[in-house]
Structure formats: structure tokens, C-alpha cells
Backbone as CSV, one residue per row, in Angstrom:
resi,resn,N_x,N_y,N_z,CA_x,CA_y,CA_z,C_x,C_y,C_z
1,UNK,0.846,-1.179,0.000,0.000,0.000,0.000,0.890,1.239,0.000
2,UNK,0.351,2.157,-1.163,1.347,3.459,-1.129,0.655,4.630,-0.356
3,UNK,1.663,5.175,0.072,1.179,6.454,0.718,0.477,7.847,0.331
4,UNK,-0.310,8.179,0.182,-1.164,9.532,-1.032,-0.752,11.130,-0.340
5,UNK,-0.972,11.926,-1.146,-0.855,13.012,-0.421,-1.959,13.530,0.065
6,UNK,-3.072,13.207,0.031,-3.970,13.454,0.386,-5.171,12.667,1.410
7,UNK,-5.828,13.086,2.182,-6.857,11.673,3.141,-8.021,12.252,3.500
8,UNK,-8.913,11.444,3.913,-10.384,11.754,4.138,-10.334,12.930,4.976
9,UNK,-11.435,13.838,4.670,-11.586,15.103,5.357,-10.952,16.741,4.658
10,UNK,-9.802,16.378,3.873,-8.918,16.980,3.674,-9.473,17.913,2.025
11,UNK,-9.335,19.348,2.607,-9.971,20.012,1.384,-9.307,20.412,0.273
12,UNK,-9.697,19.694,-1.095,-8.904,19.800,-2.154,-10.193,20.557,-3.358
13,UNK,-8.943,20.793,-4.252,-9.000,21.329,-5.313,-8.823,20.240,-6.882
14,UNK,-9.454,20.511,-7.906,-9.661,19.451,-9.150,-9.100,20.407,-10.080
15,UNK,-7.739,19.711,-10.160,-6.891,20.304,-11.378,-7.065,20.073,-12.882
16,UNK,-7.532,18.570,-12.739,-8.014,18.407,-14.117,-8.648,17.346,-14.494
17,UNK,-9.175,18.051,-15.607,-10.851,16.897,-16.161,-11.947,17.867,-16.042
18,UNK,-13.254,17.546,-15.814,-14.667,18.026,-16.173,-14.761,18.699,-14.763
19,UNK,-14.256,18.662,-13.779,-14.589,19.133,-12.771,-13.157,20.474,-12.520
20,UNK,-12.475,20.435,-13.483,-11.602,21.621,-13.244,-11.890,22.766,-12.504
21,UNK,-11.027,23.419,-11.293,-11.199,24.311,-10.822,-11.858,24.725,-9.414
22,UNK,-12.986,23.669,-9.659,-13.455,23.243,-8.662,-13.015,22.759,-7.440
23,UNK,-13.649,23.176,-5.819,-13.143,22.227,-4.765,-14.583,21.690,-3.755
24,UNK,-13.707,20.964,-3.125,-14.279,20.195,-1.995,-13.702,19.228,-0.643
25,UNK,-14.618,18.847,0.046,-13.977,18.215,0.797,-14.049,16.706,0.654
26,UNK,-12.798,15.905,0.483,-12.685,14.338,0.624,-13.967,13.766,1.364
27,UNK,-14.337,12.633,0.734,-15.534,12.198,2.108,-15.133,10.543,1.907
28,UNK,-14.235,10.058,0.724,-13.715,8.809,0.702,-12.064,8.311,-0.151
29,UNK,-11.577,7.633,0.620,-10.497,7.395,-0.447,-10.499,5.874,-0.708
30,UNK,-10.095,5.471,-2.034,-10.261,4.001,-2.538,-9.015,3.917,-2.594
31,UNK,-8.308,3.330,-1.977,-6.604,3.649,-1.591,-6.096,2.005,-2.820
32,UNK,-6.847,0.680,-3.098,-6.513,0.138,-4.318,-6.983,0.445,-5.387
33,UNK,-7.992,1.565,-6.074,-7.828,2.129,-7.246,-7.499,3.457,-7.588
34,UNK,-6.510,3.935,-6.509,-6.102,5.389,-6.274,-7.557,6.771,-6.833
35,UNK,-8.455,6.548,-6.602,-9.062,7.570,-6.597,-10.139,7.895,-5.104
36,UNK,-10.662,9.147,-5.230,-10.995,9.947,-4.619,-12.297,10.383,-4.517
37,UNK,-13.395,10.431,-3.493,-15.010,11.046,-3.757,-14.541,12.000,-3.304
38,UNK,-15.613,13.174,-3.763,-15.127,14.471,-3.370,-16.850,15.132,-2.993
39,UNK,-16.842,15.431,-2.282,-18.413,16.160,-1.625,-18.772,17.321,-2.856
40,UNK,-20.082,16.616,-4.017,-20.610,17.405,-4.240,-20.100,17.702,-5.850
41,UNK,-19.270,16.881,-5.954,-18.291,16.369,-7.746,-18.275,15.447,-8.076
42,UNK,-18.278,15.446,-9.583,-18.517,14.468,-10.285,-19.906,13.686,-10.067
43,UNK,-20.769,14.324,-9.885,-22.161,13.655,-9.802,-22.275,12.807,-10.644
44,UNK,-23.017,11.655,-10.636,-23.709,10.206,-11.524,-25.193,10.161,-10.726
45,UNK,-25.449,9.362,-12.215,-26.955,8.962,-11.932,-26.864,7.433,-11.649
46,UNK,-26.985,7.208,-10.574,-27.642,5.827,-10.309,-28.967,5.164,-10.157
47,UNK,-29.380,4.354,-11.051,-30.714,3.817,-11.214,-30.819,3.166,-9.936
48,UNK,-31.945,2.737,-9.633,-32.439,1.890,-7.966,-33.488,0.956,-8.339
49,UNK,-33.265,-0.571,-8.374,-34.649,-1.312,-8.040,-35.587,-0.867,-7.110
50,UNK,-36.698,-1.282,-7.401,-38.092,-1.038,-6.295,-37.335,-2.239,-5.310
51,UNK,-37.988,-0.818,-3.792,-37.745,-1.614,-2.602,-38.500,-1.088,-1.953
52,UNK,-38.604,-1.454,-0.377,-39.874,-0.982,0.410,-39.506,0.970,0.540
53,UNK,-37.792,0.950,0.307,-37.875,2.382,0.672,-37.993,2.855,-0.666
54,UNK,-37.937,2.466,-2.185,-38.524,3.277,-3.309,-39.359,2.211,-3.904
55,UNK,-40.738,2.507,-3.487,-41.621,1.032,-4.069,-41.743,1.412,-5.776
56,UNK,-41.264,2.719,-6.404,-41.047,2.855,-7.767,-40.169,2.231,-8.448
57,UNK,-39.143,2.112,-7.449,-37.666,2.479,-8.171,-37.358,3.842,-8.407
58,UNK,-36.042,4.333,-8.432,-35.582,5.488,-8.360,-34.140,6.003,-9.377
59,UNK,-33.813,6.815,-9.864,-32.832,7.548,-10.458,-32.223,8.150,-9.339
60,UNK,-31.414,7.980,-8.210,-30.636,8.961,-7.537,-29.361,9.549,-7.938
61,UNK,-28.411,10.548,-7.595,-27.808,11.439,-8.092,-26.692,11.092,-6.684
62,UNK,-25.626,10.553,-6.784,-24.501,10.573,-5.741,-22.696,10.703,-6.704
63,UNK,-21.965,11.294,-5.743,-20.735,11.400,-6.000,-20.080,10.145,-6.664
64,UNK,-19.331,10.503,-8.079,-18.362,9.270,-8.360,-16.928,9.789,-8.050
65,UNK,-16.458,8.912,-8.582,-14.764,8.884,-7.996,-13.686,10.014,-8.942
66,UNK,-13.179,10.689,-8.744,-11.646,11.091,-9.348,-10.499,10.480,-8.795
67,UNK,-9.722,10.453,-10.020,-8.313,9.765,-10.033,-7.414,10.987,-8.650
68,UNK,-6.772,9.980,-7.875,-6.521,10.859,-6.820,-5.157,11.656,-7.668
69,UNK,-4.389,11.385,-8.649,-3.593,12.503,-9.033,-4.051,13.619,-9.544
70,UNK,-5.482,13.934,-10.073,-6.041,14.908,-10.519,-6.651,16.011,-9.162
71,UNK,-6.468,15.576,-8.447,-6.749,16.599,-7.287,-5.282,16.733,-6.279
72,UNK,-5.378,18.169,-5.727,-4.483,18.757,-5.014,-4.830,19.205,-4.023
73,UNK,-4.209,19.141,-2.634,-4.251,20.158,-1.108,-4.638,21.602,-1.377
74,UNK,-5.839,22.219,-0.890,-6.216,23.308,-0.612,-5.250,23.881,0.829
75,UNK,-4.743,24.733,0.935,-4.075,24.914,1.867,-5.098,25.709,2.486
76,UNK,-5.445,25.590,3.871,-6.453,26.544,4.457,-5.851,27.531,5.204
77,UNK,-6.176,28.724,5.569,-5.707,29.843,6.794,-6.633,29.215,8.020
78,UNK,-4.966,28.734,8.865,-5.583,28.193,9.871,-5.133,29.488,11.048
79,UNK,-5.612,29.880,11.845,-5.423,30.897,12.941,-4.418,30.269,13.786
């Protein structure tokens, strides 16, 4: 297991791809396919079988992954 520069909690910035420019805060790291969820990026649509909690079925909208080299440390002003 390699060591990242980055870890859960930790507020970064998306250097590159579709989410350029953009930041957020880590909320997961997949440390064997080196990427990264980021609160609120890279949205996907995930379809849902009917269940007692969507007796329709459902389209929900949750975070997918970036490649953790495409994001960088936000340095914060800490007091």
C-alpha cells in the first residue's frame, strides 16, 4: 500500500478533467484504485430497483470517484 498526499476530510481542489477548478472536501479514499469522492463532484446517476424504501424504483444522483492525481491540497488559513 502506497502512501497519497492526500486523506479523508482533507480540502482539495480538481486540477483536471470536467470538474476543473473546482473544490471540496474528501468524504472517501479508494486507496486500491487510487481515486478519490469528493463532496458534491462528479455527480452520476444511479438507477435503484423497487424496494420498500422506493416502491417505484428510483434515479438517484450521488458522488463518483476522481483519479486521486487529478486533485491537489487546498491549503487553508488556519489561525
Amino acid at each position: 500500500m502506497s502512501k497519497f498526499h492526500v486523506k479523508k476530510g482533507d480540502q482539495v481542489t480538481v486540477i483536471a478533467g470536467k470538474e476543473k477548478g473546482k473544490s471540496g472536501k474528501i468524504i472517501h479514499v479508494m486507496t486500491d484504485m487510487e481515486r478519490v469522492i469528493v463532496e458534491g463532484l462528479q455527480m452520476v446517476k444511479k438507477h435503484v430497483k423497487k424496494s420498500q424504501q422506493n416502491p417505484n424504483g428510483a434515479i438517484l444522483e450521488r458522488e463518483g470517484s476522481i483519479h486521486i492525481s487529478n486533485v491537489k491540497k487546498t491549503e487553508t488559513a488556519a489561525a
